[in-house]
VOPAGU-2260 file (C-alpha; in pm, 1 decimal, decimal comma):
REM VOPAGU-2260
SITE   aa  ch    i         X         Y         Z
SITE  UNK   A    0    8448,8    9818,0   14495,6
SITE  UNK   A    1    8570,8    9657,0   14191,4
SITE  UNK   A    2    8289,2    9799,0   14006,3
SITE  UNK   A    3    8341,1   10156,7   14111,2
SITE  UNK   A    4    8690,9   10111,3   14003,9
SITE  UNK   A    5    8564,3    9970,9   13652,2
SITE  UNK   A    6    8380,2   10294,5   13612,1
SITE  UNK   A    7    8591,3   10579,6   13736,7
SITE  UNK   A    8    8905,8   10453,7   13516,5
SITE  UNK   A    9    8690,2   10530,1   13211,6
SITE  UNK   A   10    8552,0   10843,9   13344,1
SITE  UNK   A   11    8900,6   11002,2   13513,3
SITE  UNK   A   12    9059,4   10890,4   13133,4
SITE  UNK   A   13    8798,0   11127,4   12945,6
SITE  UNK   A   14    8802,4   11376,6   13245,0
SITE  UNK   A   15    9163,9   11416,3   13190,7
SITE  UNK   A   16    9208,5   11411,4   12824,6
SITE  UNK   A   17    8881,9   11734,8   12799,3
SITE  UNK   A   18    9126,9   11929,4   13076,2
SITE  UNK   A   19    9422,3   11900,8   12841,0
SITE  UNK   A   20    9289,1   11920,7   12516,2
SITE  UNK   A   21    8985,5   12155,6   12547,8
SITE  UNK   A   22    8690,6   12211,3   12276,9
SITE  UNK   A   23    8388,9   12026,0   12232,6
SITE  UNK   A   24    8445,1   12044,4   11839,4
SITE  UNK   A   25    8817,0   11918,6   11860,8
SITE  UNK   A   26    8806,0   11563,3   11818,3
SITE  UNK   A   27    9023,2   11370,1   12123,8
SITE  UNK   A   28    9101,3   11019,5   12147,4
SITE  UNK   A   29    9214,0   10890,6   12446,1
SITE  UNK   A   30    9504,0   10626,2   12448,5
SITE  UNK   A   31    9637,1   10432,1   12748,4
SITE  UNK   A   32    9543,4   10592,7   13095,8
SITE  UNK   A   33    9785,6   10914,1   13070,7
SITE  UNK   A   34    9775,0   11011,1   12751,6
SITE  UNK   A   35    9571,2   11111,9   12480,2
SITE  UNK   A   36    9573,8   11285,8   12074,0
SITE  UNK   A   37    9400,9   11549,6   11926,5
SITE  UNK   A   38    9313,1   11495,6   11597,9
SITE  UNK   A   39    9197,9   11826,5   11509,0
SITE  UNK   A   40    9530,5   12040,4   11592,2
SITE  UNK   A   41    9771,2   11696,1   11570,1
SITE  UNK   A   42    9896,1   11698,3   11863,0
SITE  UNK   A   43    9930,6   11384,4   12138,0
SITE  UNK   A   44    9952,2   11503,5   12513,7
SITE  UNK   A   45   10065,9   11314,2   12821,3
SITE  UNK   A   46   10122,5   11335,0   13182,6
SITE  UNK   A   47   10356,7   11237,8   13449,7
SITE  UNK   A   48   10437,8   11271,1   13781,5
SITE  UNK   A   49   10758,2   11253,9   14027,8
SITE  UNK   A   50   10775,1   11259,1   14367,4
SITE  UNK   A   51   11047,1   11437,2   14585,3
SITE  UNK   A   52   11338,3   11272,8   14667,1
SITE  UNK   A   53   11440,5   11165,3   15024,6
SITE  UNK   A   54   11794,1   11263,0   14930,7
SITE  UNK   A   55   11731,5   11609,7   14869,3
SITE  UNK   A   56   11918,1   11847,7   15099,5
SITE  UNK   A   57   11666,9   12124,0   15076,7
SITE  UNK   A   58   11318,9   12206,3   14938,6
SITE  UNK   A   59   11416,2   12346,4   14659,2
SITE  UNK   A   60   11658,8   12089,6   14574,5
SITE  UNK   A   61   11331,3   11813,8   14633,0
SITE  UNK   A   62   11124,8   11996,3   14342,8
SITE  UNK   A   63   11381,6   12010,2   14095,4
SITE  UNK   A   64   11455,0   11635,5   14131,8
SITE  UNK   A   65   11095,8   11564,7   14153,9
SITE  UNK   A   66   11010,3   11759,8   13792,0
SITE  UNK   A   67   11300,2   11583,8   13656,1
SITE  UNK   A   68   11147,8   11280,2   13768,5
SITE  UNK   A   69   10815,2   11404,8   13638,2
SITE  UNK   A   70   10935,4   11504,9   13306,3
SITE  UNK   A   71   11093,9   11148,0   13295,1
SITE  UNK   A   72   10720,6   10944,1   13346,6
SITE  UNK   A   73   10598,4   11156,0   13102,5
SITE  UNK   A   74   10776,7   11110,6   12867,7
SITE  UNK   A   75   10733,7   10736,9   12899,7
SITE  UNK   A   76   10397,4   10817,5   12884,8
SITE  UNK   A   77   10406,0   10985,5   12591,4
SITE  UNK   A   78   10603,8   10706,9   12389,3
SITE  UNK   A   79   10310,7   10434,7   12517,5
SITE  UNK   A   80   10095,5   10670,1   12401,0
SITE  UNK   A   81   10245,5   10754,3   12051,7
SITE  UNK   A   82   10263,7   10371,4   11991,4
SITE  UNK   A   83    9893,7   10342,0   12027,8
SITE  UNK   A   84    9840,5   10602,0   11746,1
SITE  UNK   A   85    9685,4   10454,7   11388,1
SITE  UNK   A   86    9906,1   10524,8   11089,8
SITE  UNK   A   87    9640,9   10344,1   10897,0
SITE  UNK   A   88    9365,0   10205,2   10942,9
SITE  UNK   A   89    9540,3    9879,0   11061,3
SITE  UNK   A   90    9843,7    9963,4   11156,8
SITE  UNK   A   91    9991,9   10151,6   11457,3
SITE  UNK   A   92   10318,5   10327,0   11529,3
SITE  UNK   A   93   10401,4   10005,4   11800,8
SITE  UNK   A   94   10401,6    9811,0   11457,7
SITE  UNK   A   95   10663,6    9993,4   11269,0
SITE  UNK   A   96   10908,1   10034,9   11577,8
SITE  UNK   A   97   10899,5    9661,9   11594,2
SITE  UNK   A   98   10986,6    9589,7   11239,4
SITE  UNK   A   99   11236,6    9865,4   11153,3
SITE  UNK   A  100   11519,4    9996,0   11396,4
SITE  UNK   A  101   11555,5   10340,2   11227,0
SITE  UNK   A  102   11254,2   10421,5   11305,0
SITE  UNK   A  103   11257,6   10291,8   11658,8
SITE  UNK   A  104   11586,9   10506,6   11730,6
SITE  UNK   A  105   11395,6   10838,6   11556,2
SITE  UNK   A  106   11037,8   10789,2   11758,7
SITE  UNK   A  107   11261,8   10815,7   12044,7
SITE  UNK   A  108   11464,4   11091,4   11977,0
SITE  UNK   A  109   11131,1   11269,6   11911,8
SITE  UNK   A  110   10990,7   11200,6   12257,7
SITE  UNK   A  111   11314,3   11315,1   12407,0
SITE  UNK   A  112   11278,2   11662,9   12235,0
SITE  UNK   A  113   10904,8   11669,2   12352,7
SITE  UNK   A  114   10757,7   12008,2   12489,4
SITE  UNK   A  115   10711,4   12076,5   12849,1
SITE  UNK   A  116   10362,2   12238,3   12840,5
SITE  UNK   A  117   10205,1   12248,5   13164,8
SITE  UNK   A  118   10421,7   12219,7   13549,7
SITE  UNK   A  119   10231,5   12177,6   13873,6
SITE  UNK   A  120   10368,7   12165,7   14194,6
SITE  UNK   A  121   10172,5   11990,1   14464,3
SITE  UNK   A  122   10189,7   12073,5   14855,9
SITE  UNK   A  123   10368,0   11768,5   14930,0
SITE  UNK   A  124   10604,8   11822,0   14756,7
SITE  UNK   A  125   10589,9   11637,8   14428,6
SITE  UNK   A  126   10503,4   11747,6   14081,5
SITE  UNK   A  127   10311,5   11692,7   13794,5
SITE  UNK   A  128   10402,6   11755,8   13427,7
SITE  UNK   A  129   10237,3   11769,3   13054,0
SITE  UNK   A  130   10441,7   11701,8   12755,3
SITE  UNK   A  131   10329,5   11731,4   12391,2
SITE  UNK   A  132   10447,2   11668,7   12043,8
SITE  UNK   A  133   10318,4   11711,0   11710,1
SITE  UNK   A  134   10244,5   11450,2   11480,2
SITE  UNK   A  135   10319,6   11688,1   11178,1
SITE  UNK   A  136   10684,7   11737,7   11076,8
SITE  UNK   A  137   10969,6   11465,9   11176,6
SITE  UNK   A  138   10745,3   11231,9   11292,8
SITE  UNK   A  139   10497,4   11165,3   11024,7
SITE  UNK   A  140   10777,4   11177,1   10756,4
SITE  UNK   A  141   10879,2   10857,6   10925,8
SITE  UNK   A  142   10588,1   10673,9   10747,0
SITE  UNK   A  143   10581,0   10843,8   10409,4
SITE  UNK   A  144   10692,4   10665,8   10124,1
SITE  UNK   A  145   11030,5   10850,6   10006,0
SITE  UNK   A  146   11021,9   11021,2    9659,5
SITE  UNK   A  147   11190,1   10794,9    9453,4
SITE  UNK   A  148   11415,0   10917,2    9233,5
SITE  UNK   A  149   11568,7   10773,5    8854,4
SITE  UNK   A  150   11941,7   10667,0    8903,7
SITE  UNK   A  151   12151,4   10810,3    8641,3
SITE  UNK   A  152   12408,7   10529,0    8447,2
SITE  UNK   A  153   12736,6   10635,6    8517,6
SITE  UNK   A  154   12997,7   10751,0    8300,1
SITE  UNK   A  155   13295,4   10555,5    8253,5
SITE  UNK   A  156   13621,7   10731,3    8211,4
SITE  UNK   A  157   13920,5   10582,6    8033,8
SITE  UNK   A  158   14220,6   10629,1    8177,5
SITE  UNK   A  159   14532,3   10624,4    7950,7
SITE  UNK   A  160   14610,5   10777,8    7656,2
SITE  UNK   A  161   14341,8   10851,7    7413,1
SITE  UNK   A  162   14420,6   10651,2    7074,0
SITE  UNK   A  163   14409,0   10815,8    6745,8
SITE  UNK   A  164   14188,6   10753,4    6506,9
SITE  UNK   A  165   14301,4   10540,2    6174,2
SITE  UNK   A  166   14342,9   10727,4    5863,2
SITE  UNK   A  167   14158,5   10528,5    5600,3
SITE  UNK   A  168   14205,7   10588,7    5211,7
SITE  UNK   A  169   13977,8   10739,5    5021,3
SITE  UNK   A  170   13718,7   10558,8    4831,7
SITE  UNK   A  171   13754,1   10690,7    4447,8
SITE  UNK   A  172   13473,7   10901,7    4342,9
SITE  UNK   A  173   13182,2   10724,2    4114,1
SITE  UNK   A  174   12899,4   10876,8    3921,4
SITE  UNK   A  175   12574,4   10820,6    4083,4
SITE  UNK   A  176   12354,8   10609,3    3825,8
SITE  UNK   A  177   12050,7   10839,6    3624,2
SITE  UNK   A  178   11734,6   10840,0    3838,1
SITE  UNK   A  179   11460,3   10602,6    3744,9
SITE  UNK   A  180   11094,3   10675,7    3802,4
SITE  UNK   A  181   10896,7   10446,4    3867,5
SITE  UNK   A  182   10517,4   10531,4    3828,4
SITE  UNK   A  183   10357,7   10503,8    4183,8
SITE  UNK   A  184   10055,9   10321,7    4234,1
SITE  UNK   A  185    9735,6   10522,1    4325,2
SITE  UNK   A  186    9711,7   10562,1    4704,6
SITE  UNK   A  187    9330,0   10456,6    4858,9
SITE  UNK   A  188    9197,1   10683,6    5115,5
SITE  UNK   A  189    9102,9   10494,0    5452,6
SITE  UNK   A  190    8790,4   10582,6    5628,6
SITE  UNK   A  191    8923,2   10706,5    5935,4
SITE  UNK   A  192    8680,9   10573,9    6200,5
SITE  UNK   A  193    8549,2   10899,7    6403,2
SITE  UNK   A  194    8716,2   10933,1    6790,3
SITE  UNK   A  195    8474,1   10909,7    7075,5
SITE  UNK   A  196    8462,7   11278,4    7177,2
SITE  UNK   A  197    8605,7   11293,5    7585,7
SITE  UNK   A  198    8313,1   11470,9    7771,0
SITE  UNK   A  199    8463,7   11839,9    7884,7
SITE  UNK   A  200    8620,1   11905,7    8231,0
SITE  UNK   A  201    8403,5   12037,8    8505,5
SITE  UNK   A  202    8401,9   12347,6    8564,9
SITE  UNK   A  203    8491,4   12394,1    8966,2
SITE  UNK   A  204    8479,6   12696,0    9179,3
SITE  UNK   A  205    8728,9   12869,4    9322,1
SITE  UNK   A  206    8762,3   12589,9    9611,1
SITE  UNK   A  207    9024,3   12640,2    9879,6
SITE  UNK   A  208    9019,0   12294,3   10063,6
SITE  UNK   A  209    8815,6   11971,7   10089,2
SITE  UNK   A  210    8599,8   11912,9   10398,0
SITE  UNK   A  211    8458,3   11516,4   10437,0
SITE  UNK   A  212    8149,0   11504,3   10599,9
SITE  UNK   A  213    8171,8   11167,4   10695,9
SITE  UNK   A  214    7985,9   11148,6   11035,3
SITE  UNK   A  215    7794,9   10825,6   11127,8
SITE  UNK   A  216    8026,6   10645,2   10940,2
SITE  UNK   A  217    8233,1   10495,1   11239,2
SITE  UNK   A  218    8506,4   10601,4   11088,9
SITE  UNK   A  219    8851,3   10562,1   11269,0
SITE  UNK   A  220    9127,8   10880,3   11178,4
SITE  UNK   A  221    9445,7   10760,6   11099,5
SITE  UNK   A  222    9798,6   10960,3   11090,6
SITE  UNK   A  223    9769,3   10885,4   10668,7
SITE  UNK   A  224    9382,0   10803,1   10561,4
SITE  UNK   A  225    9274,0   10745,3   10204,5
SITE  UNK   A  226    8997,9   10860,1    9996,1
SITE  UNK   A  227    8897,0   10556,3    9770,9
SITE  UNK   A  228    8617,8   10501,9    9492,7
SITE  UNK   A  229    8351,7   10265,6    9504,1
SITE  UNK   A  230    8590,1   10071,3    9272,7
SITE  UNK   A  231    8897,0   10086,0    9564,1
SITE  UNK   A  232    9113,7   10277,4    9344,8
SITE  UNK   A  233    9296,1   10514,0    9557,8
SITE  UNK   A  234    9170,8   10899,2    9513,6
SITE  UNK   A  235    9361,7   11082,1    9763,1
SITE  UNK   A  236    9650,3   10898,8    9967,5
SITE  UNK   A  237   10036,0   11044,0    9971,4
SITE  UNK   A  238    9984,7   10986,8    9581,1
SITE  UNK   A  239    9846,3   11301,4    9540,3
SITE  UNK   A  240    9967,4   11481,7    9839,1
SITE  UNK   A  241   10359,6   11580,1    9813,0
SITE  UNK   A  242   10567,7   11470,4   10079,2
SITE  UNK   A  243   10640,8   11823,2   10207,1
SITE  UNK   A  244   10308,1   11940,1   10221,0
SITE  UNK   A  245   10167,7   11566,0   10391,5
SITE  UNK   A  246   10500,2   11598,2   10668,7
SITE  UNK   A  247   10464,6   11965,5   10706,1
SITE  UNK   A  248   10058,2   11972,0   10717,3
SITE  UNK   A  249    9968,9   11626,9   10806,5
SITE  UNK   A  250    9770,6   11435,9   10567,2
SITE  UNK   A  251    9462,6   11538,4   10718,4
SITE  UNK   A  252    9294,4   11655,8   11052,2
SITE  UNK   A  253    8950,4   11593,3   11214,2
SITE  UNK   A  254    8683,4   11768,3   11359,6
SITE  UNK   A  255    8331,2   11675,9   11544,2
SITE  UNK   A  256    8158,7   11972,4   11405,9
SITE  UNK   A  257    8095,2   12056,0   11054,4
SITE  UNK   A  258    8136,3   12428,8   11063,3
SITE  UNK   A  259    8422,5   12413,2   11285,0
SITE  UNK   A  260    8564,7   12195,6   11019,3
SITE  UNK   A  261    8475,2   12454,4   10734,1
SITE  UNK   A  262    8597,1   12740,4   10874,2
SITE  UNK   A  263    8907,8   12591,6   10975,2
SITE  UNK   A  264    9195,1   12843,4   10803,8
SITE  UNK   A  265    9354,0   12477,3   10704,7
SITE  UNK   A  266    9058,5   12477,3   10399,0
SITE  UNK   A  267    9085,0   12885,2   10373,0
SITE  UNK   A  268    8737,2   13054,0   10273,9
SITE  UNK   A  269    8604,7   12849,1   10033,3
SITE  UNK   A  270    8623,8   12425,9   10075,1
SITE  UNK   A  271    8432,2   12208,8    9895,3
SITE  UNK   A  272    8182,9   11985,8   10124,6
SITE  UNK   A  273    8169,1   11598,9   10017,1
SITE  UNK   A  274    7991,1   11371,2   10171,8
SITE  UNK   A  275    8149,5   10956,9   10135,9
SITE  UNK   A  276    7895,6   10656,2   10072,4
SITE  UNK   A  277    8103,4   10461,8   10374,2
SITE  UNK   A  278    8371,4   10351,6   10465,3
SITE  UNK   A  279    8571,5   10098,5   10354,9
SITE  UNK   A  280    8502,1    9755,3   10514,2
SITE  UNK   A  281    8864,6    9616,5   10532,9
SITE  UNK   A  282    8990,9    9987,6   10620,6
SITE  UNK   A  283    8817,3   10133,6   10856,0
SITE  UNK   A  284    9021,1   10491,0   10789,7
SITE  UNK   A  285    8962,0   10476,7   10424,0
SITE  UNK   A  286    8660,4   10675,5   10263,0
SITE  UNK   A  287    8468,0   10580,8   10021,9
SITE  UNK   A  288    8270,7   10818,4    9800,4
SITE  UNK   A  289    8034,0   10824,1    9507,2
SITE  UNK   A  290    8117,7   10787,6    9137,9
SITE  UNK   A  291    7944,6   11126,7    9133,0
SITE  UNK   A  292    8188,3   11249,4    9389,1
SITE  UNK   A  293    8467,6   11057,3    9285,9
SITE  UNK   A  294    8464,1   11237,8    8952,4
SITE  UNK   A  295    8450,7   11630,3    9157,4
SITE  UNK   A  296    8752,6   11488,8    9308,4
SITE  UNK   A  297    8971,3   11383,8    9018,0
SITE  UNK   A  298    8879,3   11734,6    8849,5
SITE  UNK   A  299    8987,1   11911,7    9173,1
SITE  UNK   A  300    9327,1   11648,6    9172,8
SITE  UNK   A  301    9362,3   11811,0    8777,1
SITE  UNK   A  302    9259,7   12166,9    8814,0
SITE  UNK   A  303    9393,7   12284,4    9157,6
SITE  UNK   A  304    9699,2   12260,2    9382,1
SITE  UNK   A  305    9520,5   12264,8    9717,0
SITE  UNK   A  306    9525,2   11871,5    9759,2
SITE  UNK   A  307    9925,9   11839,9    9746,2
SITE  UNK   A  308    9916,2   12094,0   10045,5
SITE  UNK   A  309    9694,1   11847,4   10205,0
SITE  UNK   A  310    9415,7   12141,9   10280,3
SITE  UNK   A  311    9180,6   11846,6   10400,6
SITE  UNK   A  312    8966,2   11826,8   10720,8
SITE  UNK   A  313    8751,8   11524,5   10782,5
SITE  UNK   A  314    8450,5   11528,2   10997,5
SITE  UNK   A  315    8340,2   11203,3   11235,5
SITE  UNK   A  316    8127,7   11175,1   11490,9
């Protein structure tokens, strides 16, 4: 019995998290046993259920106390499940509610403003509800770095009266001594050593967006990944991406199918396709690409906007 039990948990889990979240190409993770996040829209789901309460005078009195009741599991649901959800590759939301009370306090005022997106109400009486929120927005600006900004000195003001200025006498009047010249010694031209020319920019198509084909990779998505080169220097993290466009867009989003992912209106009509070396062995949310791609990348990060909008879909497996 125990071992039926082992393998229906599992199975009810991904049963449940396909009925809520829907396509084959949308890439779902489940987290806990009632709740789950799509990666591909941004969006975590979660269920609850309340049964009616004996101290209901009526029937319809039972079902409204049983959806609040409902409403109220899910929702609990929905916080263990947001505090399973990667911010990084080694870090989870749990994590920064621990160490840092304003963010606690927000997460929670988020999950109290959650959606009510699917009621059921069962023949005996209780009822079962779905809640969502998006990652995008309020949420992920809770782990962006703020823009910092250069604190002005401030002026000092002098109260009081404003003293005058001495009147000093003036300094008689001398002739300025004749001009001298003094013969100037013959200048020698340096050799000026010749600059290294800097190769020219690539030229780049009119790209829209950047897809990462990074399938068999075992890569994990993350609320805020990073696109490294083989070096570990950072390509594309919130260092590229403004803060309005990472909050407003999410940093990126994830698909299982490589079409899906290309003709996703997020990259517009024409993304650029790159496909990473691995991924990174300490990170396992960071990408690592090719010098060759590395340099495609910094021209795109010189030449075009669409990487502070965070137009960027990543594709796993």
């Amino acid at each position: 019995m125990k071992r039926i039990t082992a393998f229906l948990i599992p199975f009810f889990i991904i049963l449940f998290c396909s009925n809520i979240f829907g396509s084959e190409v949308e890439l779902i993770e489940p987290i806990g046993t009632n709740g789950g996040i799509n990666w591909t829209s941004g969006i975590i789901i979660a269920k609850g259920s309340g049964a009616p309460s004996p101290d209901a005078q009526n029937p319809a009195q039972g079902r409204i106390l049983a959806k609040r009741a409902a409403i109220s599991d899910a929702r609990r649901n929905l916080l263990e499940t947001l505090e399973g959800v990667r911010v990084a590759s080694t870090t989870v939301v749990k994590e920064y509610m621990v160490e840092n009370d304003v963010i606690k306090t927000r997460v929670q005022g988020i999950i109290k403003g959650s959606k009510v997106t699917d009621t059921k109400y069962m023949s005996d009486g209780s009822v079962e509800v779905t809640v969502s929120m998006s990652i995008k927005g309020d949420l992920l600006s809770l782990f962006l770095k703020p823009v910092e900004k250069k604190a002005m000195a401030p002026v000092k003001v002098i109260k009081g009266d404003i003293p005058k200025p001495e009147v000093m006498p003036e300094k008689p009047v001398t002739e300025p001594a004749p001009d001298v010249k003094v013969p100037s010694e013959p200048k020698v031209s340096k050799t000026e050593e010749p600059k290294a020319e800097e190769p020219p920019p690539l030229k780049l198509p009119d790209y829209t967006g950047l897809v990462v084909d990074a399938r068999a990779l075992k890569l994990k998505p993350a609320l805020i990944p990073r696109i490294l080169e083989l070096s570990g220097k950072e390509l594309y993290h919130t260092n590229v991406a403004s803060r309005e466009g990472a909050a407003e867009n999410g940093v990126a989003l994830y698909s299982r199918d490589l079409t899906a992912a290309q003709t996703n209106p997020r990259v517009a009509d024409n993304p650029v396709t790159l496909k990473p070396v691995s991924v990174s062995e300490k990170s396992p949310s960071d990408i690592v690409m090719s010098d060759k791609d590395a340099e495609i990348l910094k021209a795109i990060i010189k030449q075009k906007g669409f990487l502070k909008q965070c137009r960027v879909m990543i594709v796993i497996d």
